[in-house]
N, C-alpha and C positions, 0 to 999 in steps of 0.2 A: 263159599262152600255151602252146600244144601245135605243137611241132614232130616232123614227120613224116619218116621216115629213107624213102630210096629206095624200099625195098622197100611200104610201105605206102601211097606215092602210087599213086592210081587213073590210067588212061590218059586222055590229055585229051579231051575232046569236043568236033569243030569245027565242030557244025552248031547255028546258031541255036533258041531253043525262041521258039515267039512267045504272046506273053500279051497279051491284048486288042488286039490287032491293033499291038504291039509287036514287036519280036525283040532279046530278050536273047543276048548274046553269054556262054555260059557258061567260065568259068576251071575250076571241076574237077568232079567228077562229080557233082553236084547245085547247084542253084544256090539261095541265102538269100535271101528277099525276106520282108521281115517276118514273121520265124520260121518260113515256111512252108518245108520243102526239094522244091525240083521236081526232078524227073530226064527225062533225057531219054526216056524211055518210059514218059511219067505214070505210073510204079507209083508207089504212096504209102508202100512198105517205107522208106524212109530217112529222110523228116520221121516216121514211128510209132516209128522202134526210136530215133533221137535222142530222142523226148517220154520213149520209156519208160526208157532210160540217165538222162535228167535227172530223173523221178517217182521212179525205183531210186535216186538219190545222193539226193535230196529225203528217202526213208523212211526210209535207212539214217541219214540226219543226227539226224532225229526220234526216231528210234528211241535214241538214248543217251540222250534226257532221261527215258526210260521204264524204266530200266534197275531192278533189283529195289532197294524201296526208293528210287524214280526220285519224281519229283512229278506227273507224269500219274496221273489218272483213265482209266476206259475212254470217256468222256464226252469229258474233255480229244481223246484219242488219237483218238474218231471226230470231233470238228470240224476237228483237224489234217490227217487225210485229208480230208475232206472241203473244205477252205480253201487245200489248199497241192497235196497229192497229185493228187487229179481233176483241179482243171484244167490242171497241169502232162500229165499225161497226154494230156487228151484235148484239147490244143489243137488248131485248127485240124479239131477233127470237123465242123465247122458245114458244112467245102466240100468234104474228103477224107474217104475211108474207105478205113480197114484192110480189109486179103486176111485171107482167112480165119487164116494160118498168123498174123500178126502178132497178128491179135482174138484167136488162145486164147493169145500168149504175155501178153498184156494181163490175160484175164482167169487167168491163174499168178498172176500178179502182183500182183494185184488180190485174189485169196486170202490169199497172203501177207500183205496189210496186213489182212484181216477176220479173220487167224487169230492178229495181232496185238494188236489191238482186244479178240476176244471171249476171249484166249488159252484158243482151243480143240486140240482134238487134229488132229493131220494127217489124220485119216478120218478127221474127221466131213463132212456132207453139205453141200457147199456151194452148196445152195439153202438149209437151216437155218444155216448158217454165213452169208449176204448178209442174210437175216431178222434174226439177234442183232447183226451188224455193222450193220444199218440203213444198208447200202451195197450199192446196186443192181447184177445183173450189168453186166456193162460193155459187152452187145448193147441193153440198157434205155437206160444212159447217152449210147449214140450214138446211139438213136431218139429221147431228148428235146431234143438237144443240136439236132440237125435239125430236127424240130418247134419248136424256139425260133427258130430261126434262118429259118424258114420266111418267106418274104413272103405274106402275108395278101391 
């Protein structure tokens, strides 16, 4: 349970946001409705940077089992991204999409786990670097995840 000291509560918001011809009455600056976070100026910055806070504690957890002399494989380490990481991340891509400034902090971060994976050096090229990771950039990610999600 996270309790918030004055200074970090946001100002309240007293206008309805209305959702499928609903109106939710919001309590603080974003409103939770099956893990999706809406804001009252549909930006989609605050349900991206919560996914990518919960994908960042997700890696860093993973990441001690890998520790030198750890029991992961680079094998193990890319299905764990791949099973735990992505879709933590990229929830909710099917109906929102990330601003640009949120997309390259995704794909930082998204390096970070392939620089993980292939333990490469911090320059090397990370189009050769998503190749040895066998983990797509993460503007691929959200075109397939769309296409999936597509109605036919």
């Amino acid at each position: 349970m996270h309790w918030r000291t004055p200074k970090e509560r946001a100002d309240k918001y007293e206008h309805p946001i209305g959702i499928d011809e609903q109106c939710v009455e919001p309590a603080p600056k974003a409103v939770k409705w099956l893990g999706f976070h809406f804001e009252p100026n549909h930006s989609t910055w605050e349900h991206f940077a919560k996914r990518l806070a919960l994908a960042q504690a997700a890696f860093e957890r993973i990441k001690r089992l890998s520790s030198p002399g750890g029991r992961l494989t680079s094998y193990s380490e890319r299905r764990m991204a791949n099973g735990i990481i992505v879709p933590t991340l990229f929830y909710g891509a099917e109906f929102l999409e990330p601003n640009i400034t949120m997309g390259n902090k995704m794909e930082t971060f998204m390096n970070r786990v392939r620089r993980w994976i292939t333990n490469c050096f911090y320059s090397t090229n990370t189009i050769v670097l998503s190749a040895e990771a066998c983990l797509m950039p993460t503007n691929l990610y959200l075109e397939q995840i769309r296409d999936m999600a597509r109605i036919r």
